[in-house]
PAKEVO-140810 format. One record per residue (C-alpha): x, y, z. Coordinates in steps of 0.001 Angstrom, whole numbers, plus 500000, padded with zeros to 6 digits. Layout:
+--------+--------+--------+
!     c1 !     c2 !     c3 !
+--------+--------+--------+
!      X !      Y !      Z !
...
+--------+--------+--------+
This chain:
+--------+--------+--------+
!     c1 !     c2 !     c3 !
+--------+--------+--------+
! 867068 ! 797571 ! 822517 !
! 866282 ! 800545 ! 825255 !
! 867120 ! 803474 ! 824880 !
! 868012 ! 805043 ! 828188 !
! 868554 ! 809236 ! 829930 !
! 869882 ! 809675 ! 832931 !
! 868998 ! 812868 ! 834374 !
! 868450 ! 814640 ! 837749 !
! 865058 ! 816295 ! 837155 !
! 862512 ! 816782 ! 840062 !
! 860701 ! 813867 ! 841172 !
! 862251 ! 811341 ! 838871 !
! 864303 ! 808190 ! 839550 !
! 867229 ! 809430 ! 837562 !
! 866707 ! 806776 ! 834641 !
! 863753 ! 807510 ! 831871 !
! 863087 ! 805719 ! 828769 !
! 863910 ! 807968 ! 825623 !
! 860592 ! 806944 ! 823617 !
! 858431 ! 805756 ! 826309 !
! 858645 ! 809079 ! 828143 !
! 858417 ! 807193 ! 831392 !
! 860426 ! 807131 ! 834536 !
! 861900 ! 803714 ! 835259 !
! 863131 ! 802476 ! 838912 !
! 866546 ! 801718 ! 838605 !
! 866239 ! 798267 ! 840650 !
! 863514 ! 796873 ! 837959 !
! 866672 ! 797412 ! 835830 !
! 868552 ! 794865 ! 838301 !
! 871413 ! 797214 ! 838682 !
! 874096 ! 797240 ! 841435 !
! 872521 ! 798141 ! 844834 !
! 876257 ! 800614 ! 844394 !
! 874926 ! 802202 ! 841494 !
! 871159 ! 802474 ! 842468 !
! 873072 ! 803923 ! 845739 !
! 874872 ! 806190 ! 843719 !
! 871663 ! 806881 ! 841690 !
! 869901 ! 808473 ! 845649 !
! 872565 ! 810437 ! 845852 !
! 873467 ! 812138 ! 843079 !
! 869421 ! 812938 ! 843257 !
! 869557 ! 814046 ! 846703 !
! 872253 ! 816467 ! 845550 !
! 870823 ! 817706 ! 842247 !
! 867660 ! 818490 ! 843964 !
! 869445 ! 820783 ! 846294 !
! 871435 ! 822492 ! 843375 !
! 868103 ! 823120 ! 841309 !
! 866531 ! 824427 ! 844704 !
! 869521 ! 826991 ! 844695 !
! 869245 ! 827815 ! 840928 !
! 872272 ! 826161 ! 839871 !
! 873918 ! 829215 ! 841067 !
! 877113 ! 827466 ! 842206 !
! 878570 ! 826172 ! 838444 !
! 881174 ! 824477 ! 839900 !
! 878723 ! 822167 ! 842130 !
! 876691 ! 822055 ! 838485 !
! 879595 ! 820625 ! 837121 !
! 880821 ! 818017 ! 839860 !
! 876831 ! 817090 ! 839429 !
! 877462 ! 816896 ! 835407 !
! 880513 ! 814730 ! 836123 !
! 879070 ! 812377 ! 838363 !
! 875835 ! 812410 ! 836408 !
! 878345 ! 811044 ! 833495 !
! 879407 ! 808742 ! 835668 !
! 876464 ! 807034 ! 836725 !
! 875720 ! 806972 ! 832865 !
! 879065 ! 804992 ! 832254 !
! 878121 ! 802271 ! 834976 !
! 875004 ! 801782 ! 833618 !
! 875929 ! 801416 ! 830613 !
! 878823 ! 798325 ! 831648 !
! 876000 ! 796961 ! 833593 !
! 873407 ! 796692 ! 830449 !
! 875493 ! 796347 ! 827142 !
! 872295 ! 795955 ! 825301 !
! 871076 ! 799750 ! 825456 !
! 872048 ! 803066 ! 824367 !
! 871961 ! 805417 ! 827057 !
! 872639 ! 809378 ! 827066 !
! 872844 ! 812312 ! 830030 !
! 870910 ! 814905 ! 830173 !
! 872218 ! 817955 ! 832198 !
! 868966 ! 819939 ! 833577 !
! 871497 ! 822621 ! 834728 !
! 872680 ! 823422 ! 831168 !
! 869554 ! 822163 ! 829052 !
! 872020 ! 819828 ! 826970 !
! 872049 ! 815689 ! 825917 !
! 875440 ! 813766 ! 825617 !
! 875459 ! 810010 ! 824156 !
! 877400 ! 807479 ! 826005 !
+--------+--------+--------+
């Protein structure tokens, strides 16, 4: 079984693997070109919040949401893992 995190740190793909501390590219995954799509943008996005500090907690939280999100798809797309979020802005974990 993986074990998945979806996050939104710097210069990651947005998927790791919880024990193999590695990065993984969400089409090796063979997800949905939407959510891989998704996946860019939500990046794109969380880059420019962490560039800005996170000062604007209500973009943090749409961010959050959709971060959530992505973790939900994911997770309908590949029953056979466990997958959490990770929210750089507010340094916490949440299962899925």
């Amino acid at each position: 079984m993986k074990y998945l995190i979806v996050d939104g740190y710097l210069g990651g793909t947005g998927i790791r693997d919880k024990y193999k501390a590695g990065y993984l590219n969400p089409k090796d995954l063979k997800l949905s070109d939407d959510i891989v799509n998704q996946i860019i943008i939500w990046l794109s996005k969380y880059k420019d919040a962490h560039h800005n500090g996170f000062n604007d907690l209500n973009i943090g939280n749409e961010l959050d949401r959709e971060g959530n999100e992505i973790a939900v798809k994911i997770k309908k797309e590949l029953v056979h893992i466990k997958i959490e979020y990770f929210s750089a802005m507010r340094m916490t974990n949440e299962t899925i």
